[in-house]
KETIPA-49971 format. One record per residue: residue in one letter; x, y, z negated of N, C-alpha, C in turn. Coordinates in steps of 0.001 Angstrom, whole numbers, plus 500000, padded with zeros to 6 digits. Atoms other than C-alpha are relative to their C-alpha. Layout:
aXYZXYZXYZ/...
This chain:
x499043499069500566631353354691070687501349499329499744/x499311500740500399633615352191069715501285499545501504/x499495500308498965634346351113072944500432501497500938/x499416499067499012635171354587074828501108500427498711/x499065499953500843637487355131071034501472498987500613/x498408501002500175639754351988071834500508500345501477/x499527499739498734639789353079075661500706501301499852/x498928498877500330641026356414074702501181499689499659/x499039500255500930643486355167072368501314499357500939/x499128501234498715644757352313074817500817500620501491/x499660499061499296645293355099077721500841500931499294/x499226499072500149647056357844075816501422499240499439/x498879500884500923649344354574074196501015499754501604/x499457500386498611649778353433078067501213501410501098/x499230498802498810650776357489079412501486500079498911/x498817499705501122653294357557076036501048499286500931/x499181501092499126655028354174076994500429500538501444/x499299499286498704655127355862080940500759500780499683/x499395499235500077656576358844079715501432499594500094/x498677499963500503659304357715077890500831499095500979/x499674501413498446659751354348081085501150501349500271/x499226498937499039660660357609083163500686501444499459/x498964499104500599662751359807080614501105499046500002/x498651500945500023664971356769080597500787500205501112/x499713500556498564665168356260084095500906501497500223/x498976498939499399666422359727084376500886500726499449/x498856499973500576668819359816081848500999499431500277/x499105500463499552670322357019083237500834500203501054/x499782499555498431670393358884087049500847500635499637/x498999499417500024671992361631085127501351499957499367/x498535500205499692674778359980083867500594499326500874/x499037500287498419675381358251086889500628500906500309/x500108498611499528675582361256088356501666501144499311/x498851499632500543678437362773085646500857499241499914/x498669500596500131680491359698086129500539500007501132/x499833499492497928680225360374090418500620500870499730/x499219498550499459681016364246089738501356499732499084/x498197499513500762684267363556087051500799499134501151/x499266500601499158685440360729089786500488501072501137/x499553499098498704685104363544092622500734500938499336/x499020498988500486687069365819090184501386499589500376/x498441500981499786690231363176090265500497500531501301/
């Protein structure tokens, strides 16, 4: 019991950490992205 508890725990800690990896990643795309489209405004 113990052992399928800390494997749960250890997996839903591991998909958190992913999540947030790849909310970064595409925060950062989209301000790339708004500093490309104000340059193509110029």
């Amino acid at each position: 019991m113990k052992k399928t508890t800390l494997f749960v725990i250890l997996s839903l800690t591991l998909a958190l950490v992913g999540c947030n990896t790849v909310k970064g990643v595409g925060q950062d795309i989209q301000k790339a992205g708004e500093k490309i489209e104000g340059a193509a405004k110029k």
